[in-house]
N, C-alpha and C positions, 0 to 999 in steps of 0.2 A: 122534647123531654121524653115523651112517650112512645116517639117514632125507632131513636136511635139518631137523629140526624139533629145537627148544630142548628140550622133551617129553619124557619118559621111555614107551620102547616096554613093555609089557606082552610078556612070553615064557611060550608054555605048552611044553606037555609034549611034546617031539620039534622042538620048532623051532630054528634056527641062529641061530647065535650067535658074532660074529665078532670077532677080536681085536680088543682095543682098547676092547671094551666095559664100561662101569664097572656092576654091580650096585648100586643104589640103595636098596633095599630085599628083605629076604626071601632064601631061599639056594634054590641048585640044586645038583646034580654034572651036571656040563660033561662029556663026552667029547669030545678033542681028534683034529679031523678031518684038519687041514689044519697045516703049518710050514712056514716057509721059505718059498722061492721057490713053494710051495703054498697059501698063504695066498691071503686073498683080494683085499685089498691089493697082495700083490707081484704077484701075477697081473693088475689093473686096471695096474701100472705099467711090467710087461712090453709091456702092450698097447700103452701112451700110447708106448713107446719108440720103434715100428715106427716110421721117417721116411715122410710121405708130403707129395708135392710138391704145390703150391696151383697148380690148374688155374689160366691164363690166356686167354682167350679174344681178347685184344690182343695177345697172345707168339704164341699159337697160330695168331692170322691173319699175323703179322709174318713169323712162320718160313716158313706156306706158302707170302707171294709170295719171301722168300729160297730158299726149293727149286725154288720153279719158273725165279727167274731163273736159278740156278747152271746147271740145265739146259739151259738157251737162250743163257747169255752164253758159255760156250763154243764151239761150232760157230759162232753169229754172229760171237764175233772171228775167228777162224778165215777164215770167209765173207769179213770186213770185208776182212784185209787182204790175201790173195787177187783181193778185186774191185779195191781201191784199188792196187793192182801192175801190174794191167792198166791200168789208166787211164792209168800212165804210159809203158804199151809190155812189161812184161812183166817177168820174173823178170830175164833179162840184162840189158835195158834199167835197171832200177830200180840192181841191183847196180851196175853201173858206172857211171851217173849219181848216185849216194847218193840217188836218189829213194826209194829204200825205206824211210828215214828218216822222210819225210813218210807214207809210206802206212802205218806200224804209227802215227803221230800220228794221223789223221788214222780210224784203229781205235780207237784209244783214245777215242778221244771221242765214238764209239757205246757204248763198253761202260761207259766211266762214268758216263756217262746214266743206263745201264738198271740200276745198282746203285742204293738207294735208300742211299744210307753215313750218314747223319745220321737215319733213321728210329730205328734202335735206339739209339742213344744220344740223342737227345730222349724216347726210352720211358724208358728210366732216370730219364734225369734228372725227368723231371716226378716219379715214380714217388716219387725221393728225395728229390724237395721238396716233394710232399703228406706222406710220414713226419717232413720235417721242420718242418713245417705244425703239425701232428697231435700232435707232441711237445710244441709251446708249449700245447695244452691236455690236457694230462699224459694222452696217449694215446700209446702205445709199441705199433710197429708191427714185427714181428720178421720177419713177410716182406714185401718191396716186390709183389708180386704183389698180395697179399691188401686193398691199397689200391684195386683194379680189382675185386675178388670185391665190396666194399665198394659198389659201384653197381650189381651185379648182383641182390641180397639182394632176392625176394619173401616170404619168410616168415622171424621174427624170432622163437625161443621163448626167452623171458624165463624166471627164475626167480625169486618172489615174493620172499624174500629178498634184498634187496644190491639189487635193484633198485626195483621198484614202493615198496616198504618197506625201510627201514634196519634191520629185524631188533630195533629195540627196544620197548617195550611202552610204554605212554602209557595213564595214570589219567582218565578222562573226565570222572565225573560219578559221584554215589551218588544210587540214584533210591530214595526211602521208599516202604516198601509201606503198608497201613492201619495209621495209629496203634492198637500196644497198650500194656495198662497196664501190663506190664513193659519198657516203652525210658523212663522217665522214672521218677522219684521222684513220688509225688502233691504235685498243684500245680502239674509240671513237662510238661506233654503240649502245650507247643506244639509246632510242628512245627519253628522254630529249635532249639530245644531239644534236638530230639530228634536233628535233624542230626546236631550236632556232637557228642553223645554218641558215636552210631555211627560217624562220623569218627575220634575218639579210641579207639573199640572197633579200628574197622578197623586204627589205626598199629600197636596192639599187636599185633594180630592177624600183621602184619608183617612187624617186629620181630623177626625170625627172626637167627640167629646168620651165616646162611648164606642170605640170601632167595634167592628163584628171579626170575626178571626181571620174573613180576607183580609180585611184592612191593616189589623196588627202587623200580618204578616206581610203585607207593601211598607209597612212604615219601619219595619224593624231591617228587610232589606236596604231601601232605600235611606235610612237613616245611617248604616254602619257607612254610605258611601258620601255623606256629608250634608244630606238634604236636611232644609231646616222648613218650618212653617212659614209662606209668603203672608204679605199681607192683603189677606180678598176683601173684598170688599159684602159680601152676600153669602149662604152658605145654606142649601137643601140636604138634609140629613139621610141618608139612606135608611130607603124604607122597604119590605119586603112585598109590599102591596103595589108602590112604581116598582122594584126591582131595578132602581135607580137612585145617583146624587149628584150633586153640583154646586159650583163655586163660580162666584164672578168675581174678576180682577177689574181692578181701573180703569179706564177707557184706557190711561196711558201706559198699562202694563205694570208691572213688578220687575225690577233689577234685581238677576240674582248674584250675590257676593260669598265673597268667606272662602268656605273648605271645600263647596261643593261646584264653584265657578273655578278653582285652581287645579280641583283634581281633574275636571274633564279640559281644561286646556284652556276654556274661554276669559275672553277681557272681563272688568268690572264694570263691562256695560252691557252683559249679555242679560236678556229680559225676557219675562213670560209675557205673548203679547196680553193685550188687554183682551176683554169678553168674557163668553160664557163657556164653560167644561163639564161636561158629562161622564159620567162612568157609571154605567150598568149594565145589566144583562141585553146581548147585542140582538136577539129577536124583537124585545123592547122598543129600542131606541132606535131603532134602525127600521122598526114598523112605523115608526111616527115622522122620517125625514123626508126630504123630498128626495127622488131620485131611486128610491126603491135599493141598489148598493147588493145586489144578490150575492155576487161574488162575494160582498165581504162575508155578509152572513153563511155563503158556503163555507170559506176560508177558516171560521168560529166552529162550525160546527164540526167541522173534519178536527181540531184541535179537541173541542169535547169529547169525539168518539175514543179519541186516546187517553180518555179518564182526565184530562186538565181541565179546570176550572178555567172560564173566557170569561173575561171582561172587554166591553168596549169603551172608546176612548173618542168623544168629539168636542168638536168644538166649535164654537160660535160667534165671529170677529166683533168687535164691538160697532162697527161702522153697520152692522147687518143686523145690532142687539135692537128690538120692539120700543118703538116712542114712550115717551112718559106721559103724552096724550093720547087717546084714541082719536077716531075724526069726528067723534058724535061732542068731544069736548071734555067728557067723563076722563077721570084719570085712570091709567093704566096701572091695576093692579099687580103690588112687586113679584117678585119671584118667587119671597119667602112667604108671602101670603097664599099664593096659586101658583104653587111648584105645576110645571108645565113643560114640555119640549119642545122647541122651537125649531118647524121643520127645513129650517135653512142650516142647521147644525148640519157638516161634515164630519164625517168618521178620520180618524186619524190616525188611531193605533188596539191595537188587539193586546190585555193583556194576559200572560199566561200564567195562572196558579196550580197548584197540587196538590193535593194531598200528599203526608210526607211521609215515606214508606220506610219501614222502617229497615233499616240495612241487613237483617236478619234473617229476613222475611222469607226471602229466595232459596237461600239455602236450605231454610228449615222445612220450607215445604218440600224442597228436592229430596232432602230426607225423607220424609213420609212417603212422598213417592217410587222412591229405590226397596221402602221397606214392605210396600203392598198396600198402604196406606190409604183409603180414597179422602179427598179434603174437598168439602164445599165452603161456599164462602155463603153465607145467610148474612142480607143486609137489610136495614129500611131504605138504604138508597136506590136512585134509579139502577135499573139491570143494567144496563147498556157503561154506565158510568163504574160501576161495580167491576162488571164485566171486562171492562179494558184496564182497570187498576190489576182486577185479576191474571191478566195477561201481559202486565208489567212482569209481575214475580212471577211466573213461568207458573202459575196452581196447575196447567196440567202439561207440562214441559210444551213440547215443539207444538200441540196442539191446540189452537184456539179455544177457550175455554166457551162453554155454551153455555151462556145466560136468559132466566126466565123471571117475567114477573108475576110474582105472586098470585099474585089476584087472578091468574089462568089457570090454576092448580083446583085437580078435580077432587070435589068433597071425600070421595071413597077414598079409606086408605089403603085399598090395595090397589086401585086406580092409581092413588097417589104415586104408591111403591114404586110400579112400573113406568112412571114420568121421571120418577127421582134418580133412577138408573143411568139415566141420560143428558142428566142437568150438572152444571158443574156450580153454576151462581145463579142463586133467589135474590131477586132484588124485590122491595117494595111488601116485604113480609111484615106481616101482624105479629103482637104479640101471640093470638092463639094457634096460629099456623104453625111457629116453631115448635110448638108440643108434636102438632101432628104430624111433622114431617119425619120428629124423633119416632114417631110412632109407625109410621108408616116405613122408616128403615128398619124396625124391629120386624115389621110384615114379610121385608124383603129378607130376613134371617142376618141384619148385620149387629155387629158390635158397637153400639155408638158412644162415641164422647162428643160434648159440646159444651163451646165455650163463652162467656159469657161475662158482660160487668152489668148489667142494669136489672130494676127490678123484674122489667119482662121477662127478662129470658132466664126469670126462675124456676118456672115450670116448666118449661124444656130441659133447664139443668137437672133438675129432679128426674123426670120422665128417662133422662138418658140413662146407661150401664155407667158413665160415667161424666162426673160433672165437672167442668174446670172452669173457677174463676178467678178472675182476675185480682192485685190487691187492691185494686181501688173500687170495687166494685161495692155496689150495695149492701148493705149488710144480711139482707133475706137472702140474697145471691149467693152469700156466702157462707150463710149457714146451712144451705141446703146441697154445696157442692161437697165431693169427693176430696178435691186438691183444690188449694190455691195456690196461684203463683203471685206468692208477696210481694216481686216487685217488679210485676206486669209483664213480665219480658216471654214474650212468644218464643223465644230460643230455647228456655226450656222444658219444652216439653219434648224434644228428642230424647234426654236426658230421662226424663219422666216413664216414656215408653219404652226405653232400654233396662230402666231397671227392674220394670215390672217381668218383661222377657226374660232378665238373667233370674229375676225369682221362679219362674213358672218351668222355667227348663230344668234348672240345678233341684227344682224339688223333686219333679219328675224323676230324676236319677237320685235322690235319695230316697224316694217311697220305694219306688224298686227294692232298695238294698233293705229297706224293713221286711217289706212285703216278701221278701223271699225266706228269711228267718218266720214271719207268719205260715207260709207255705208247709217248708218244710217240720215246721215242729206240729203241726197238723194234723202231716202226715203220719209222722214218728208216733204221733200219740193214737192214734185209729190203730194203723198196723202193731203197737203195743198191745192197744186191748184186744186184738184180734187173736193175739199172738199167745198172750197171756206170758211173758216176757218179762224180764225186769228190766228198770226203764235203761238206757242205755247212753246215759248221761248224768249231771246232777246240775244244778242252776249255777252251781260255782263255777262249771265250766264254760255253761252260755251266756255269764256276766264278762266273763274273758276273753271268749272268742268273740261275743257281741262289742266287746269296746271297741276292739282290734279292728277287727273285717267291716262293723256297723258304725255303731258312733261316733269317734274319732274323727274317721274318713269324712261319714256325712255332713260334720260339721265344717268339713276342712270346702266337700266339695259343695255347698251350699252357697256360700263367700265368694267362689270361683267366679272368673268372668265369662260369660256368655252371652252370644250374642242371636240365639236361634232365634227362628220367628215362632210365634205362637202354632200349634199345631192343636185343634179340639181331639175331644178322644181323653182328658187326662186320664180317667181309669181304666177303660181300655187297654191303653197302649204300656200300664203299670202291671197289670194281670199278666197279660200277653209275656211282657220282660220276665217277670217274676216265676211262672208258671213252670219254665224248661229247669231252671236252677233249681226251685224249690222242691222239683220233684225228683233232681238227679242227686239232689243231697240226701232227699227223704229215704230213696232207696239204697244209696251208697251205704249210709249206717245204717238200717232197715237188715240190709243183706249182711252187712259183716258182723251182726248182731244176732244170727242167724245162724251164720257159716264157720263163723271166727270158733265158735264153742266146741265145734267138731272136730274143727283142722287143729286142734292146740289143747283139747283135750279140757279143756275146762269148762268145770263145776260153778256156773253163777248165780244158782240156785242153794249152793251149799256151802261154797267157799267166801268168804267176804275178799280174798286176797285174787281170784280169777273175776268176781267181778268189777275189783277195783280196775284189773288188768285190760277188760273191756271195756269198762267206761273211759279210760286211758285212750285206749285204741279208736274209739267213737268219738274221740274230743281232737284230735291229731284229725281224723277225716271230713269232721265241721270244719276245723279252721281253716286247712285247706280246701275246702270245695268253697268256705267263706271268702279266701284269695282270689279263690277265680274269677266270685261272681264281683269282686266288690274291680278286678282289673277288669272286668267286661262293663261295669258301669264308669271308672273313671276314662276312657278312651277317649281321644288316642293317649299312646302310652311313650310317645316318644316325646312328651315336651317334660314337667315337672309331676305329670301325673303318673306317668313310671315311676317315680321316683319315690312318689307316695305312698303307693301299690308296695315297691319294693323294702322301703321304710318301714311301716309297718307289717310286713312279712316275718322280715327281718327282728320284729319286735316283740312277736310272739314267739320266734324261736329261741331269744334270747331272754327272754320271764321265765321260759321253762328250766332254764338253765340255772336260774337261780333260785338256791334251795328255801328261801322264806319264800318265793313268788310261787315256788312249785309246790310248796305245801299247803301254802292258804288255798290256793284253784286247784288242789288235788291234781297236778298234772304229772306225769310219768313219762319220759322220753325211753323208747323201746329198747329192748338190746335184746341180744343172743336171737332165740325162734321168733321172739315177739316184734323183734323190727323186723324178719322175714315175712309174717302175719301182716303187716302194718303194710310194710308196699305191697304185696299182693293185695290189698285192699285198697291204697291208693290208686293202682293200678287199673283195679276193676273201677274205681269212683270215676276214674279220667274215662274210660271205655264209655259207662252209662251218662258223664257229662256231656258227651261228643252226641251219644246218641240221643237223645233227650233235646240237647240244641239244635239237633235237623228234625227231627218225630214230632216235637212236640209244635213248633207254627205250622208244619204243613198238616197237622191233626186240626189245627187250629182254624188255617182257611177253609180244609173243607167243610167243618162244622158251620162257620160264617156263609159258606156257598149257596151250601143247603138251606139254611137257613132264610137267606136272599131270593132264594127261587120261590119260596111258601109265597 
């Protein structure tokens, strides 16, 4: 129960022993250490209780550019409408003309700019529609955060259990050892014969009141193929302290009849002979017989090392079974009183169990593996048994997977770290070990998820970046995981880890396309107050060209599918994108806000109709420099993401055209000197766009160079 393993633990003298535990066999006196909230239970559920918040790394870069704007958008509005009051002649002047009106407007649509207002809520929502994704294939997602952790995940420890394997046990095969002349009646030594003799021996064998999950699983094979209960005569219950059980037939044997004498071929006189049968663990029984049998016991063990479960199989003719008298006169205690081995017992067959894998399994970890993925397996079973189940499902493709037990793992965890780099499967792991090792992968800088159904491995689930548990899992398990998968199934999580990737990429290209409208209106607004200018815009028009070239898009290409793998750096690599565009835009209308009033002769200080005519002309140069940047983020451009791009191009040039769309957005399509005005300015915009996108990352690594060299 505490291990992880079906198994019953062996306790000696001074060892602990924790509530909850059932004694199986044999007695002890217990001294009680621990009650209550001292337990060791309530203390693992104390632990799971502490709340701790699922890092973001998309929230984390989101929040920084919102602190840094909050700190700049202050004093710029400020700046703004201060500058735009002069333009009109001054605080008097403005007051008494209601031009002041226009100069806090006219403010306002620098500061709205440089708020990014649809970044965080397009983060939600995608956030909430991969959990609602995610849910259609019975994954429950109990933080939206952990959807983003979800494409972050370099290393994945698996627990054999619930995952790789369903936890159920599967009858393979009975392999015969050397025909002897006690598995048949003379006359009867073929090798059919003798099969299903032992087959029949094995059901009883069983045949238990109470079987253990090998046994179910001999009796659920062996029963679909018609084996019924014979009648024994005697019956030793399998105990985990013999590691052994047993049944005695007749002296004159058992006839076996019916379904299971017609399917294999034989008469209704075919019989198990009489005596004694054995089935248990073959280092056991095979310690106890005469003749020592190494071979066979090689034969068992070479089958273990391939992760099957062995049983042995002997047997005891009745001509050879122990007197009912001793010689001393005293009667010979039965079988069922002093269950014993009787070293004249011959081996006679090997049988082969499994663990039952789950069909999945293979593929899913070859996923993980194609995707960068490292996957250990963390077990309480033997390593070596782990280890070969591991290297059924290929956990590290063509390379034998390297298995350690626990209990060799050095206390330090940065010690640990560098052991863990080189392990592929922990066998024989503690519950407290699994924290450490989460912890000791955070030493080595990895991303961890870990997976998990039992109470133990709550504080590993905790501990991890990210927690996966199972549906069947405990209920502390599962109040402290990230995701569950409802209905157990390890195939899900390729699923799981691809939609976190398509959230982390597609957001990355739309912070970009905020972040460059941050940029540029930034800029526009510094070089305003520098300038002492009137602003060269109005919000109407950054509500327009924002939905166009921003929102829209964003929302469209948020949805989009992708499949990149995680890449650190989110803000970074958003600055970086955003920095050449935001600044080729800043100066494109900067400068024709500048130049435009000379080359065209107008008064936008005095005329209200030349500066409609520029603000005109600066709304025409956003949306296209907004084109560029928003087809430099949907790329490539030859599948439907051209077509997006060109959709909405297409869509702002066609609002302008219509006269309610053009008057509410104050939009103006150019004509006569002023469309000459207009492409000389686009013109120049394309020149500074081009230069900007070569100038500005090779400004950028050297700064990084230098930087590096410090």
């Amino acid at each position: 129960m505490l291990t992880g393993e079906s198994r019953t633990v062996r306790k000696t003298e001074g060892g602990q022993i924790y509530s909850g535990s059932t004694a199986v066999s044999g007695m002890a006196l217990v001294r009680v250490n621990a009650v209550g909230e001292h337990s060791y239970a309530a203390t693992l559920t104390a632990q799971a209780k502490v709340y701790k918040k699922t890092v973001s790394d998309l929230n984390k870069g989101i929040n920084t550019i919102l602190k840094f704007m909050t700190f700049l958008v202050v004093p710029l509005c400020a700046l703004l409408v201060w500058s735009q009051i002069n333009t009109v002649g001054g605080w008097g002047v403005a007051i008494a003309t209601g031009e002041w009106r226009q100069a806090v407007v006219s403010a306002v649509a620098g500061v709205v700019g440089m708020i990014p207002e649809g970044l965080v809520l397009l983060t939600s929502l995608n956030f909430a529609l991969a959990a609602i994704r995610l849910a259609r294939k019975n994954t429950l997602v109990q933080e939206l955060e952990s959807v983003e952790t979800l494409a972050r995940v370099d290393s994945l420890n698996l627990d054999k259990t619930g995952t790789i394997t369903d936890g159920g046990i599967a009858f393979n095969r009975l392999v015969m050892l050397d025909a002897d002349e006690t598995t048949a009646h003379p006359g009867e030594a073929s090798e059919r014969l003798q099969e299903d003799t032992v087959l029949q021996a094995l059901y009883d064998l069983a045949y238990e009141e109470q079987p253990n999950g090998t046994g179910r699983a001999i009796l659920e094979a062996l029963g679909e193929r018609g084996y019924v209960p014979a009648g024994i005569e005697t019956r030793v219950p399998f105990s985990s302290a013999r590691k052994w059980s047993a049944v005695a037939y007749p002296e004159q044997g058992y006839g076996l009849v019916g379904a299971a004498a017609s399917e294999a071929g034989q008469p209704s006189s075919f019989a198990v002979p009489g005596g004694l049968w054995y089935m248990g663990a073959p280092e056991v029984i095979l310690g106890a017989l005469d003749g020592g049998h190494a071979d066979v016991l090689s034969q068992a063990n070479a089958y273990a090392a391939d992760g099957d479960r062995v049983l042995l199989v002997a047997h005891l003719s009745a001509d050879l079974m122990e007197p009912t008298m001793r010689a001393d006169g005293s009667e010979q205690p039965s079988l069922a009183d002093e269950p014993r081995l009787i070293p004249e017992a011959r081996p006679v067959a090997l049988v082969i169990c499994s663990e039952r894998i789950r069909a999945d399994a293979e593929q899913t970890l070859a996923w993980f593996r194609d995707q960068g993925v490292r996957c250990r397996v963390i077990s309480g079973d033997n390593p070596a048994t782990v280890g070969a189940i591991a290297a059924k499902v290929r956990l590290t493709g063509d390379r034998r997977p390297v298995a350690m037990d626990a209990r060799e793992l050095p206390e330090d965890i940065d010690e640990m770290a560098r052991v863990l780099e080189h392990v592929d499967v922990l066998g024989r792991v503690l519950p407290d070990q699994k924290k450490a090792i989460v912890q000791a992968l955070h030493a080595g800088d990895h991303v961890v998820a870990m997976t998990g159904d039992g109470v133990n491995d709550a504080l590993a689930i905790k501990e991890a970046d990210l927690g996966i548990a199972m549906g069947n899992a405990a209920p502390a398990t599962k109040a402290v995981a990230q995701v569950v998968l409802v209905d157990s199934k390890f195939s899900h999580l390729p699923d799981v880890v691809a939609r976190g990737r398509q959230v982390m990429a597609n957001m990355e290209r739309v912070a970009s396309l905020f972040l460059v409208k941050t940029v540029y209106s930034a800029l526009i607004s510094l070089g305003v107050v520098l300038t002492q200018i009137p602003y060269p815009y109005l919000p109407r028009h950054i509500t327009y060209i924002g939905a166009l070239t921003i929102g829209a898009p964003a929302f469209i290409l948020a949805l989009a599918p992708n499949t990149r793998r995680y890449i650190p750096g989110f803000l970074k690599r958003v600055v970086h994108f955003a920095l050449p565009g935001g600044l080729a835009t800043a100066l494109s209308v900067l400068l024709a806000a500048w130049v435009l009033p000379g080359i065209m002769g107008w008064d936008v200080s005095g005329s209200d109709a030349d500066l409609v005519s520029l603000r005109a002309t600066c709304a025409i140069i956003l949306f296209v420099m907004g084109v560029f940047m928003l087809a430099r983020v949907a790329r490539p451009l030859r599948s439907w993401r051209g077509i997006l791009v060109a959709c909405f191009a297409a869509a702002g040039v066609i609002g302008a055209c219509i006269p309610f769309v053009a008057s509410f957005f104050a939009l103006q399509l150019p004509t006569g000197r002023t469309l000459v005005a207009t492409l000389m300015a686009l013109a120049m915009a394309a020149v500074i766009f081009a230069l900007c996108l070569f100038a500005v990352p090779k400004v950028w690594r050297i700064v990084e160079h230098r930087h590096a060299e410090r």
